[in-house]
Structures are given as structure tokens and as C-alpha cells.
C-alpha positions as CSV (number, residue, x, y, z in Angstrom):
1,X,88.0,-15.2,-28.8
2,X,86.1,-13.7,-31.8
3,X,88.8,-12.3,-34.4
4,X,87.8,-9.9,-36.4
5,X,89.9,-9.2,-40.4
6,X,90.7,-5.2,-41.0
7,X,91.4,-4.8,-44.7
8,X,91.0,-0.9,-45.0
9,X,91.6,2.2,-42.9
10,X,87.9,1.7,-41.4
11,X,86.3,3.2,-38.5
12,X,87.7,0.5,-36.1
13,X,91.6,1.1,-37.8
14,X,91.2,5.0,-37.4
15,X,90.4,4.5,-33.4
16,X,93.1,2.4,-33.1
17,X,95.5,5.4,-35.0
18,X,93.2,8.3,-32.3
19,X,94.2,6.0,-29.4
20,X,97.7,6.7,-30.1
21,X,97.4,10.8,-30.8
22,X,94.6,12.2,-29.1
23,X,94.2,12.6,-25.7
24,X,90.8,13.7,-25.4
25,X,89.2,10.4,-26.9
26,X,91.4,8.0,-25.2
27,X,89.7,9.3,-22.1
28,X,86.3,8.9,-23.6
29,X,87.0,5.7,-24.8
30,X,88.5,4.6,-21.5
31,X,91.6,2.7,-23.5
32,X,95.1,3.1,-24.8
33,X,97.2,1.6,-27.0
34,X,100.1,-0.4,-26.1
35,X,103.0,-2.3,-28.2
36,X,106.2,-4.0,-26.9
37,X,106.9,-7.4,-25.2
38,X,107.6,-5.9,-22.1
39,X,105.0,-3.9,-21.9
40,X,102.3,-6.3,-22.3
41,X,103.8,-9.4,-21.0
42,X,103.6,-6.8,-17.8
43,X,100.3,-5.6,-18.2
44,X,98.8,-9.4,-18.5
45,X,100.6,-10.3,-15.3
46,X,99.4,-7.6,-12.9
47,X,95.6,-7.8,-14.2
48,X,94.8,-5.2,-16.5
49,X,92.1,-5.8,-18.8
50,X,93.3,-6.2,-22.2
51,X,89.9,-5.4,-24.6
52,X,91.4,-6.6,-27.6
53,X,94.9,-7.7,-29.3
54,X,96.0,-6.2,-32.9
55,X,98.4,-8.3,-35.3
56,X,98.8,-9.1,-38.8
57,X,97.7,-12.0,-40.9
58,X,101.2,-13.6,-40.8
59,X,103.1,-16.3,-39.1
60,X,103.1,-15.3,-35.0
61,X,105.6,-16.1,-32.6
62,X,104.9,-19.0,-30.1
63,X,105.0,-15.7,-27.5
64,X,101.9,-14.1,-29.8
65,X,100.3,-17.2,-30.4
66,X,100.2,-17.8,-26.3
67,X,98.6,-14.5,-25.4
68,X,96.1,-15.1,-28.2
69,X,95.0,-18.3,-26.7
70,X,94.9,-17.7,-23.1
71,X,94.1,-13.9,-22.5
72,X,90.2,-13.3,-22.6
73,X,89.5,-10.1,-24.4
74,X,86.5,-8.5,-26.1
75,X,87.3,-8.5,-29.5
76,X,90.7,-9.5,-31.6
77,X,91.7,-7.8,-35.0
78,X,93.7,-8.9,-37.7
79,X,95.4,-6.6,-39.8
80,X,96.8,-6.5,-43.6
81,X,101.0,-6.3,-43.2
82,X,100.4,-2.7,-44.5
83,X,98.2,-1.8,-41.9
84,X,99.7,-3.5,-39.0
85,X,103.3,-1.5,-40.5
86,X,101.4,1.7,-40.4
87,X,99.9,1.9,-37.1
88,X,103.2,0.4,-35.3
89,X,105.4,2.8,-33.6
90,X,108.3,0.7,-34.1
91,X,111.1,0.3,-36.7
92,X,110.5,-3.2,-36.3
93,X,107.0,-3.5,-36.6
94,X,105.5,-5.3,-33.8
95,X,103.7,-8.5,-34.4
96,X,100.7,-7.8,-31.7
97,X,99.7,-4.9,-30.3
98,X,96.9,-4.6,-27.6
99,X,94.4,-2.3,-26.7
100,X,93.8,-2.0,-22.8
101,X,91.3,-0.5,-20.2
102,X,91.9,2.3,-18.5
103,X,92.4,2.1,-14.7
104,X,90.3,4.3,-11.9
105,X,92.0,7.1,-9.9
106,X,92.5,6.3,-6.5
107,X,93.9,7.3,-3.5
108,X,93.8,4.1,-0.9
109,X,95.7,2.9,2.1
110,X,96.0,-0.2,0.2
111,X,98.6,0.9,-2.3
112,X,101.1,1.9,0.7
113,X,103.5,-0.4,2.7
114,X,104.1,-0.3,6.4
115,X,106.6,2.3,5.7
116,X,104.9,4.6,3.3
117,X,106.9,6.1,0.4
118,X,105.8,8.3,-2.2
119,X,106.4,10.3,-4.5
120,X,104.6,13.6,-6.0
121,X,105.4,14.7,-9.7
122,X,103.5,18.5,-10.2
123,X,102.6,19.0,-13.2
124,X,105.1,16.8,-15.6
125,X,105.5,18.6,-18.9
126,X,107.7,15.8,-20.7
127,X,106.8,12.5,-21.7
128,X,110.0,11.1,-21.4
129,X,110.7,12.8,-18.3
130,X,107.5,10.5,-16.9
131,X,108.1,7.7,-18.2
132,X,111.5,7.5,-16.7
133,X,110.0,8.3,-13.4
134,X,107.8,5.7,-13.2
135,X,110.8,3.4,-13.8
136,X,112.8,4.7,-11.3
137,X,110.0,4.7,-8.8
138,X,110.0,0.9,-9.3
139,X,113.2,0.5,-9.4
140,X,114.0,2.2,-6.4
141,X,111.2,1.0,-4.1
142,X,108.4,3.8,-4.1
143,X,105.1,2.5,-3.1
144,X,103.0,4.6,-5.4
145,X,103.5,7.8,-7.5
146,X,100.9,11.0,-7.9
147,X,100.3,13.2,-10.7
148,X,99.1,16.4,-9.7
149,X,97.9,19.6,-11.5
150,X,97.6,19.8,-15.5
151,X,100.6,18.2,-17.1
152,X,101.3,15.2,-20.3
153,X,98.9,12.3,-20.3
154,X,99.7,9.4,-18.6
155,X,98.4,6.9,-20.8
156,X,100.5,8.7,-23.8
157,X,102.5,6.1,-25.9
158,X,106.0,7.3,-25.5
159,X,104.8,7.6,-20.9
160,X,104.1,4.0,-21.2
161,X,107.0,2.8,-23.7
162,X,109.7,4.8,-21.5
163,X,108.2,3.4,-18.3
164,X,108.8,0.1,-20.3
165,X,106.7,-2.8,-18.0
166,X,107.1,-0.4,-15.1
167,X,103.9,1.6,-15.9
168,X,101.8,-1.7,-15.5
169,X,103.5,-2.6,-11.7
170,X,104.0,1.1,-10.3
171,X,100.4,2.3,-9.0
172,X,100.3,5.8,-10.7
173,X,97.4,8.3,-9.7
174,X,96.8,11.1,-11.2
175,X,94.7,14.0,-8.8
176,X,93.4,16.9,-10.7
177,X,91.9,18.1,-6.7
178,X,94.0,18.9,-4.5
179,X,91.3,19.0,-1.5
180,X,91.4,15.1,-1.9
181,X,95.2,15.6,-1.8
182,X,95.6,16.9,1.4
183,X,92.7,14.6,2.8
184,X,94.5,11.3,1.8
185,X,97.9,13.0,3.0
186,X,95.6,14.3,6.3
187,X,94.8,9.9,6.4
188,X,98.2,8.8,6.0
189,X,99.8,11.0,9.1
190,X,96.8,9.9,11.0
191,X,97.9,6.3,10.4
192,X,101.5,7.5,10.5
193,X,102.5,10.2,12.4
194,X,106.0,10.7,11.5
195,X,105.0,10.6,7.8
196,X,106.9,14.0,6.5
197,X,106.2,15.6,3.3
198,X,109.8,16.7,1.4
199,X,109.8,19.3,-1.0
200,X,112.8,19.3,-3.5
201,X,114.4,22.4,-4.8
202,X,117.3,23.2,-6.8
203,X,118.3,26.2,-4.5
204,X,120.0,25.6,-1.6
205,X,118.7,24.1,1.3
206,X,118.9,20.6,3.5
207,X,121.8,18.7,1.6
208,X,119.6,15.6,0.6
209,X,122.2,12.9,2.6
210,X,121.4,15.2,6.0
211,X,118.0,14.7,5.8
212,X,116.6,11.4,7.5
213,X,114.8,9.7,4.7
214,X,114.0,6.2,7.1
215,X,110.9,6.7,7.9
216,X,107.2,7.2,5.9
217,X,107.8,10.1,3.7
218,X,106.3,11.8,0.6
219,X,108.8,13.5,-2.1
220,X,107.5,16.0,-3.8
221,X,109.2,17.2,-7.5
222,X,108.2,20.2,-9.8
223,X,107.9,20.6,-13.1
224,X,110.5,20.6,-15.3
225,X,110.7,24.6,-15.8
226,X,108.9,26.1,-12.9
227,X,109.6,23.8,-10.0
228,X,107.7,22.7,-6.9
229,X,104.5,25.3,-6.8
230,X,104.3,27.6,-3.9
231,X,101.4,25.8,-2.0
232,X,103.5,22.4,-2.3
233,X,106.1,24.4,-0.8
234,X,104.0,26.1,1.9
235,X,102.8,22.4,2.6
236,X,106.3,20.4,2.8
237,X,108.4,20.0,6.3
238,X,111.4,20.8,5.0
239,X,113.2,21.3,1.4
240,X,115.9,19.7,0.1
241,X,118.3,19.5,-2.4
242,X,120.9,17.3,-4.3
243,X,124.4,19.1,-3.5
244,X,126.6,20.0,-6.5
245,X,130.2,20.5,-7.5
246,X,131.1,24.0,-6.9
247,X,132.8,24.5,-10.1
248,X,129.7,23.2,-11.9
249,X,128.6,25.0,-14.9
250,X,125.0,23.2,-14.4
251,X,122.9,25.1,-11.9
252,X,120.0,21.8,-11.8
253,X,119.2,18.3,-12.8
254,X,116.8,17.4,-15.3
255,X,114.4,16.8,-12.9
256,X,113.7,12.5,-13.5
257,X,117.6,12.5,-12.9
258,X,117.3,14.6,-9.7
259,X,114.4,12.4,-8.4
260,X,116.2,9.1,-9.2
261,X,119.4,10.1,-7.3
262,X,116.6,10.9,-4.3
263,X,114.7,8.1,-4.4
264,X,118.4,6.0,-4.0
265,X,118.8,8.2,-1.1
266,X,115.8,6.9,0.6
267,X,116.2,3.6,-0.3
268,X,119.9,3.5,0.8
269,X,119.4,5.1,4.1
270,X,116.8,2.7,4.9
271,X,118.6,-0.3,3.7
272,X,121.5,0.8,6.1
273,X,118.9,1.2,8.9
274,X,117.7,-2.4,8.2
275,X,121.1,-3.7,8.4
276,X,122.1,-2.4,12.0
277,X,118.8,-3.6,13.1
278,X,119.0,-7.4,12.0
279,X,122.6,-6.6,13.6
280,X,121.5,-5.7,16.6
């Protein structure tokens, strides 16, 4: 692939520093910026298109060198040490860097299992806080997870470098419509009709470990500060929360922690379920 040399903060260096800090023309441009190992190893395994790679003029890693090679991109860009220094996010400045396209919103059947499980984040106002959800949606066995309503961008740096190579596997859609919301929920009980929707609150309601978690279900968290939103609320079959030691001077969980420890809910009551079936 064509490479092209960057010796100056040109035009093509500044979009590279925009992809990285502004929302609003990462969405334009249809792209993000993405450094770490992990991260891209990931994102060239499951498909995504990578545009173009960024790295500097120096000796590459056999890893680099690979990538370089084999992966079909637009346009490569090699960088002066000074540049490549400036526009890495790392202490350790990375050696390649990629640039990569966008994916489309959508709701499909397709991105469920035969035992749908999903999760609903409204309105995440943390970066951190979504990063770490997308990992633990992974890790934990969640089919797909949904943005809803006006929170931080998904395709932020620090979202995809705290989701580590989870962002790349985890289908993440974000819905800014909530009419097309209810209609793919409307599809799913249709296909499924035991699927339940489960709001989470930190007041008290359905201790999480009484509430059968086996079959299709959708999890619904709020945001960090206000919680689920009323119409979530209205919408769910039943609330639930994550019990807490009565002495406790915390009155919540930071609300990636409280979805984690209810995502392992789910996955170890139907893990348990599993195992008395294949016993049976």
C-alpha cells in the first residue's frame, strides 16, 4: 500500500490530532483514531476497515511490520519521531497507530443468540465508565449493548482504550430514537416471548439473586447521576437491585461496577441452569 512521508503539522497531521478531540468531525469524517496492540490486533480480526496506519520512520517491530504488509488500507503515513511522539496518547509512544471506519447503527436479529441478552446503557456520561462496560459486556456474555439518549461518544479514545479489544468484538449500537427502540424490542418478544426488560435501581426493590435471569432478557442501567429515566422505568417488567450491607456508608455502585456484578448474575444463573439440564 501507497505510504505517504508527514514532515510538518500539515493538514493530513492536524486531522489525525481532530480525530482524537473533536467529536463533531470524527462523525463527519466517518473515522477514529485508534493506538494499542490490543486494540488493533482486535479490530483487524473482526473486519473493520482499517483506512490507513500511522508510524514513524524508525525500525518497526516484526508485529508492525506484519500489519503493514498484509492489511489493505487506503493510504499509510509515516511520521517524523517528533510527530509520531506528539500525536500518541501513550507514555510509551506507540509505534503504529491506525485510523478506522466507522461502523452503521443497527438494530438486527442477527446480533442476538438463541437466548437473547442485552444490555441498555441511558445516557452514559463517563468515558471510563463505557469503556468498562463494554468489557464487561464481553466478558460476561452479553450479546449486544445499546446506547441510548445523548451521552459521551463512543468512538472517544479513552471509550475505546478502556474497552481495550473489547470495543472491536462487543456489537455496540447507539439509538438516538427511541420509536426504533421499542420497535426492535416490539421484534425481539415477537420472536421471544418470554424476553423481559429489567430495569436497575439503586432503591429498593427485587434483590437481583431473586429475580430469574435464565431466560432472554434486556438490562437496562442509567446514567451515572440521574439513573434509569422514567419512560425506561414505565417500560421495564420489574426493577431490581444489587442488595447491600446494612451498615454500609455507600448508598450505590458506580454504575459499570453495579452492571458487572449483574451481568455475572445472569450469566451464573444460567450456567447453573445449563448444568442441571446436561444432568438430567
Amino acid at each position: 500500500m501507497a505510504t505517504t512521508d508527514i514532515y510538518t503539522r500539515n493538514n493530513v497531521y492536524q486531522h489525525f490530532q481532530v480525530l482524537k478531540t473533536n467529536r463533531n468531525k470524527r462523525y463527519r469524517a466517518g473515522e477514529f483514531f485508534v493506538e494499542g496492540v490490543r486494540s488493533i490486533n482486535e479490530a483487524v480480526a473482526r473486519g473493520w476497515h482499517v483506512r490507513s496506519f500511522v508510524f514513524g520512520g524508525g525500525r518497526l517491530s516484526d508485529w508492525a511490520d506484519k500489519l503493514l504488509r498484509t492489511v489493505r488500507t487506503e493510504m499509510n503515513y509515516r511520521l517524523t519521531e517528533e510527530l509520531l511522539q506528539e500525536l500518541s496518547g501513550k507514555t510509551d509512544t506507540s509505534e503504529l497507530m491506525a485510523v478506522i471506519e466507522m461502523r452503521e447503527d443497527k438494530l438486527q436479529r442477527s446480533l442476538l443468540s438463541d437466548n437473547p441478552f442485552i444490555v441498555l446503557f441511558d445516557r452514559p456520561s463517563n468515558r471510563g465508565n463505557l469503556g468498562t462496560m463494554i468489557r464487561s459486556c464481553d466478558a460476561l456474555g452479553a450479546d449486544l449493548l445499546i446506547m441510548t439518549g445523548h451521552g459521551v461518544d463512543l468512538y472517544d479514545p479513552d471509550v475505546v482504550v478502556s474497552a481495550m479489544g473489547s470495543f472491536f468484538k462487543l456489537p455496540v449500537v447507539r439509538v438516538a430514537d427511541n420509536n426504533a427502540l421499542w420497535g426492535f424490542v416490539a421484534d425481539v418478544k415477537r420472536e421471544f416471548p418470554d424476553f423481559r426488560l429489567i430495569g436497575t435501581t439503586a432503591h429498593k426493590e427485587n434483590p437481583v439473586q431473586s429475580v430469574n435471569l435464565e431466560g432472554p432478557v434486556m438490562l437496562m442501567v442509567g446514567n451515572e447521576t440521574m439513573g434509569l429515566n422514567q419512560n425506561f422505568k414505565d417500560r421495564c417488567d420489574l426493577l431490581c437491585t444489587i442488595p447491600m450491607a446494612e451498615d454500609s456508608y455507600a448508598s450505590s455502585f458506580n454504575v459499570s461496577c453495579a452492571a458487572s456484578i449483574l451481568m455475572y448474575e445472569v450469566m451464573r444463573q444460567r450456567s447453573a441452569a445449563r448444568r442441571v439440564s446436561e444432568e438430567v
